[in-house]
C-alpha positions in Angstrom: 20.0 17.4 3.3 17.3 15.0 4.3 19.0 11.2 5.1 16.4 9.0 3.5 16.2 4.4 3.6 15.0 3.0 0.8 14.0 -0.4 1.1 13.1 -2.4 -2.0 11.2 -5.4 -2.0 10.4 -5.8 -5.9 7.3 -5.6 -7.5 6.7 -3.8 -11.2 8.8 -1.2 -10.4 11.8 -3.1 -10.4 10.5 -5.5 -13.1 12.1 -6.9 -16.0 10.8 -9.6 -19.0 11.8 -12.8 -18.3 11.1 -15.6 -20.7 8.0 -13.0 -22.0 6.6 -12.5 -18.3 7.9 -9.7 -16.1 9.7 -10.7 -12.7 11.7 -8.7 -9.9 14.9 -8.0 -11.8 16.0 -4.3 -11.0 18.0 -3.2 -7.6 17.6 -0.5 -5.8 20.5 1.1 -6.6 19.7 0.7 -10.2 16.0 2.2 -9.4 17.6 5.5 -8.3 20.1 5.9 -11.5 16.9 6.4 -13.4 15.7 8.9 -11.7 19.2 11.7 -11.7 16.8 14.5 -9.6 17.1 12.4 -6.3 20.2 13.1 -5.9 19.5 17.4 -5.5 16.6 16.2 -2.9 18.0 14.4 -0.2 21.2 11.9 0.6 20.0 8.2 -0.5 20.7 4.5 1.0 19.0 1.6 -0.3 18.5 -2.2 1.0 16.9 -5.2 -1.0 15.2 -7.6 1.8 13.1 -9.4 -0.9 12.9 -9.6 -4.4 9.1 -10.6 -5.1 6.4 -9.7 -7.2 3.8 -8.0 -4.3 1.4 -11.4 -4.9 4.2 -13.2 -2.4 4.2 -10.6 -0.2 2.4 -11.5 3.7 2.4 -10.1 6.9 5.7 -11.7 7.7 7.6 -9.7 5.5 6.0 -6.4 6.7 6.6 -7.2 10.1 10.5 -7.5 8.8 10.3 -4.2 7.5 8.7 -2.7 10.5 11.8 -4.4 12.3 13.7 -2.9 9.6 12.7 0.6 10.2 13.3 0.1 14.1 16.3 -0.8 13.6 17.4 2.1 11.4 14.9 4.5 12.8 17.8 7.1 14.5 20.1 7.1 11.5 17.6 8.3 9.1 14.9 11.5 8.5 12.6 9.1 6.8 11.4 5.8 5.1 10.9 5.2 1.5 9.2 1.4 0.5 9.5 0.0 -3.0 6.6 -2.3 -3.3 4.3 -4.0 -5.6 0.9 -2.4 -6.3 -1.5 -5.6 -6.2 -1.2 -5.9 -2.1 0.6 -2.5 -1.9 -2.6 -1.4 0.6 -2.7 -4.6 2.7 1.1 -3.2 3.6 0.3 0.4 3.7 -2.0 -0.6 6.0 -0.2 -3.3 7.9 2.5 -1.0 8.2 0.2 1.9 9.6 -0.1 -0.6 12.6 3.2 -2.1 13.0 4.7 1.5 13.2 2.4 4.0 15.0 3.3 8.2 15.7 6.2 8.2 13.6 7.3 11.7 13.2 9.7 10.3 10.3 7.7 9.2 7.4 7.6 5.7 5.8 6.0 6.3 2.5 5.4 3.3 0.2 5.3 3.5 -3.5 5.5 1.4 -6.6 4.0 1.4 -10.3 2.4 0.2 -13.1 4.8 -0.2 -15.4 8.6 -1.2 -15.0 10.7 1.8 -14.2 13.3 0.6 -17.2 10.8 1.0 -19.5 10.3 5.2 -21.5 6.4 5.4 -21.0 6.6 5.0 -17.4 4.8 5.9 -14.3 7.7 4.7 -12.1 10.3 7.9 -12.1 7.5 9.8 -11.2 6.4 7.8 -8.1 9.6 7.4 -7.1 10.7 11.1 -7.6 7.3 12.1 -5.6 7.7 9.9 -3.0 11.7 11.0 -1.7 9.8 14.9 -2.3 7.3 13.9 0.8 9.7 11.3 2.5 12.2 14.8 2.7 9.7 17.2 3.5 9.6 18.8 6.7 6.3 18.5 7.6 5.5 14.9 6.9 5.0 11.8 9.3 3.2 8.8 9.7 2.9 6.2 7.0 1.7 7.1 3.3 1.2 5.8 -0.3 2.5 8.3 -2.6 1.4 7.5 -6.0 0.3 9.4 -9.4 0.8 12.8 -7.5 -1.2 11.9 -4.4 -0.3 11.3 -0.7 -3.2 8.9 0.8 -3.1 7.7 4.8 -1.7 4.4 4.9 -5.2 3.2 6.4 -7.2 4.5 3.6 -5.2 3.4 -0.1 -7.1 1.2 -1.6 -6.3 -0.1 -5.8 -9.3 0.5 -7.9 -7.4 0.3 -11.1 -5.7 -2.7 -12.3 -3.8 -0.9 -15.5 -4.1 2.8 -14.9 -1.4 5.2 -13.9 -3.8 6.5 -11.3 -4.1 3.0 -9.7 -5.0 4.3 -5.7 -7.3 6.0 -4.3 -8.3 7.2 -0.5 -11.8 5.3 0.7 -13.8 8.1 2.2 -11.0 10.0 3.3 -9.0 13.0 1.3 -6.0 12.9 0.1 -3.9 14.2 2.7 -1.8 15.8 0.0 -0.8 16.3 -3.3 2.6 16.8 -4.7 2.8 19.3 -7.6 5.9 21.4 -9.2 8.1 19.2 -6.5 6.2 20.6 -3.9 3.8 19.2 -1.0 0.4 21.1 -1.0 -1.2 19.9 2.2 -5.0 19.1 2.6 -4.7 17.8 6.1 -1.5 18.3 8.6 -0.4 15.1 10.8 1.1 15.6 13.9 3.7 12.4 14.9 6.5 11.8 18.1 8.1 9.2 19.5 7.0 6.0 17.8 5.5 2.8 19.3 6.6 -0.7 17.4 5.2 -3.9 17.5 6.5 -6.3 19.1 4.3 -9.3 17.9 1.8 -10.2 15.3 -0.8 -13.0 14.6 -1.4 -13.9 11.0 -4.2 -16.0 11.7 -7.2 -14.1 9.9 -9.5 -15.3 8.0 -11.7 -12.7 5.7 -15.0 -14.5 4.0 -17.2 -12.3 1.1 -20.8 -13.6 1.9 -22.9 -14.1 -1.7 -26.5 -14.8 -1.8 -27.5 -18.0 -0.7 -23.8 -19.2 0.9 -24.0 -22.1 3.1 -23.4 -21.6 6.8 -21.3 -24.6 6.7 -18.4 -22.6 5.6 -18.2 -21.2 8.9 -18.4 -24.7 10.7 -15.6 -25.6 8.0 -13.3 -23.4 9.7 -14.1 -23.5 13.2 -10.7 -23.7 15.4 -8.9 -23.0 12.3 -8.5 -18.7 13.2 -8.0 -16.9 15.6 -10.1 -14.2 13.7 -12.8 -14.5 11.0 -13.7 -11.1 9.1 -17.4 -11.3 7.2 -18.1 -8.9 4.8 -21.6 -9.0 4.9 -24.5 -7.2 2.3 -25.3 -3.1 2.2 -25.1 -1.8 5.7 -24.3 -5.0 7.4 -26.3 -8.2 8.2 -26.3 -11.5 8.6 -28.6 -14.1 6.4 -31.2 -15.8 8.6 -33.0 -17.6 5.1 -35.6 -18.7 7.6 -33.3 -20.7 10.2 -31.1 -19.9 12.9 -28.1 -21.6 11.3 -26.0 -19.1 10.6 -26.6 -17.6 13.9 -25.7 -20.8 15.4 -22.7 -20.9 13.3 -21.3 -17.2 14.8 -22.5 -18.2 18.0 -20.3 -21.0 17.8 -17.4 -19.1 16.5 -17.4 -17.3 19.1 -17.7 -19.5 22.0 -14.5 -21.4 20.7 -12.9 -17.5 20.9 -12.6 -16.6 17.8 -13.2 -13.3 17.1 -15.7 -11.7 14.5 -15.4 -9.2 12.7 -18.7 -7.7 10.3 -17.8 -5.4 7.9 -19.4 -4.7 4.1 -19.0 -5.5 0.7 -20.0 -2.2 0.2 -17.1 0.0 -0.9 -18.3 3.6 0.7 -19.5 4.9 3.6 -19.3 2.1 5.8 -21.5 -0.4 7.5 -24.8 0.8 10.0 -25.8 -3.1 11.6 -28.3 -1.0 13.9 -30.4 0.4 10.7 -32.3 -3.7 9.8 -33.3 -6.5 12.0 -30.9 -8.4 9.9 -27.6 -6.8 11.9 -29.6 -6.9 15.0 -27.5 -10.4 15.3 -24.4 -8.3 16.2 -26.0 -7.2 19.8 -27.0 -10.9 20.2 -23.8 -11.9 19.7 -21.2 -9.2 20.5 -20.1 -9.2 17.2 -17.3 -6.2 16.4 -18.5 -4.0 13.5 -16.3 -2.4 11.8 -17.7 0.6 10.0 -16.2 2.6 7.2 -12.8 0.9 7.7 -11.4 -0.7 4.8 -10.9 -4.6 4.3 -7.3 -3.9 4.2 -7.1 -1.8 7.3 -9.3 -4.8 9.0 -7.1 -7.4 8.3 -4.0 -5.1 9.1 -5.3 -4.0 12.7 -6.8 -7.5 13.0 -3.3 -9.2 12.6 -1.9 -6.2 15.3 -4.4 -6.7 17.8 -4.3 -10.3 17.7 -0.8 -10.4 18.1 -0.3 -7.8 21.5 -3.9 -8.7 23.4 -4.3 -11.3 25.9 -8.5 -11.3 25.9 -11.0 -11.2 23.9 -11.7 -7.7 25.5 -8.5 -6.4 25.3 -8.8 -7.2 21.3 -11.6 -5.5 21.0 -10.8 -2.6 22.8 -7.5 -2.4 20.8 -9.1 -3.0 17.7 -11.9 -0.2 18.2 -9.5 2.7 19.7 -8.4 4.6 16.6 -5.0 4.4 14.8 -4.1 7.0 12.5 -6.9 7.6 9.7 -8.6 4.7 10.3 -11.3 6.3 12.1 -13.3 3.4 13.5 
């Protein structure tokens, strides 16, 4: 029988009303006695390194449990996270990064309703996600939610209430989990796996609207170390008749901070060679980021930041594909 961490952090899952509002209430150990199947599916240790509603949840705290994992990575077959939905793909992502070709999978989960409550999405999660976490053929870090197994670099929530909160940006569903069974889609392939060592959480994402000032950018100058735009359609960058915005990047990037151009656009990614408009990113050396999610951006951003020395080493990292992100 399968060996299998779970590591709690709060979130709805573990939720309880307090003074009318829900808050981070439940323990792990509680969150397994409502779901009595675990115990025929694999052998079950849990730790609580935070209790906090996902809101609270940073980059710190997901290097911690990529430390976490290292730390326990011999004594167990695989990973189970217990996380909050509303940043639950910032970490999936995050996590993708901070823990690369692991053959044991770290699957992250959560809900959208409190696990202590009878109509429930929570046991089910929870029940699906120790199925993959114990299944032979699975690796490499996951959500696992409403039946479905989604990269870690490709979850995205598109629902706020709905029990079928995630869904995979422009990539299947590398699973699904049915009858407590795995049917694959796509088989991943880990080994030995590569941790990080350091990270810089010094990233700065801005949603251009029309008509935004290029002060903004001036605003933060020698405030980041990285500054994400998500710019219009296919990408591009406003000229409205000046060079000020261009002036702004160039700028930016003189004082080393790196930029990154991605879109608002939620499918298929961003083209900056198709309009004169994203001609600025040849100009500039700007780093486009295609059909990579925000979430995966900020994630490798953070990664990159935090293990390169140049500005070329960045972006060579930050181009050279991890997992499903595909860049």
């Amino acid at each position: 029988m399968k060996k299998i961490l779970l590591i709690a952090t709060g979130g709805t899952i573990a939720s309880k009303p307090e003074n009318g509002m829900l808050e981070p209430k439940i323990s792990p150990e509680e969150l397994i006695t409502y779901v009595p199947e675990l115990k025929n599916i694999c052998e079950i240790s849990a730790i609580q390194p935070y209790f906090k509603d996902s809101t609270n949840m940073s980059y710190v705290e997901w290097f911690k449990l990529s430390n976490i994992i290292k730390e326990n990575y011999n004594n167990f077959d695989g990973f189970v996270i217990a996380h909050g939905t509303d940043t639950m793909a910032y970490c999936s992502a995050a996590m993708s990064y901070f823990v690369q070709n692991n053959k044991k999978p770290i699957v992250i989960t959560g809900s959208q309703k409190s696990i202590y409550l009878r109509d429930t999405d929570a046991r089910a999660n929870l029940l699906n996600s120790f199925i993959y976490a114990s299944d032979d053929n699975a690796c490499l870090t996951h959500v696992v939610f409403d039946g479905k197994v989604i990269s870690g670099t490709r979850a995205r929530k598109t629902r706020t209430k709905s029990f079928n909160a995630f869904s995979s940006i422009d990539y299947p569903e590398v699973a699904w989990i049915m009858g407590n069974k795995v049917k694959y889609f796509i088989r991943e392939e880990g080994g030995e796996p590569v941790f990080c060592n350091n990270i810089n959480t010094s990233v700065l994402a801005i949603k251009l609207i029309p008509g935004l000032s290029p002060e903004v950018l001036n605003f933060v100058a020698g405030k980041y170390s990285a500054i994400i735009i998500e710019s219009f359609g296919v990408g591009g960058i406003p000229s409205y008749q000046n060079d000020a915005f261009e002036a702004a990047l160039k700028s930016l990037k003189e004082s080393g901070t790196k930029i990154i151009v991605t879109t608002q656009v939620p499918h298929e990614g961003s083209d900056m060679g198709v309009y004169k408009v994203g001609s600025i990113k040849h100009t500039l050396g700007l780093i486009e980021a295609r059909d990579m999610t925000v979430e995966a951006i900020v994630g490798k951003t953070v990664w990159a930041l935090g293990i390169s020395k140049t500005d070329e080493e960045f972006e060579k990292l930050f181009k050279t594909p991890v997992g499903m992100d595909r860049f």
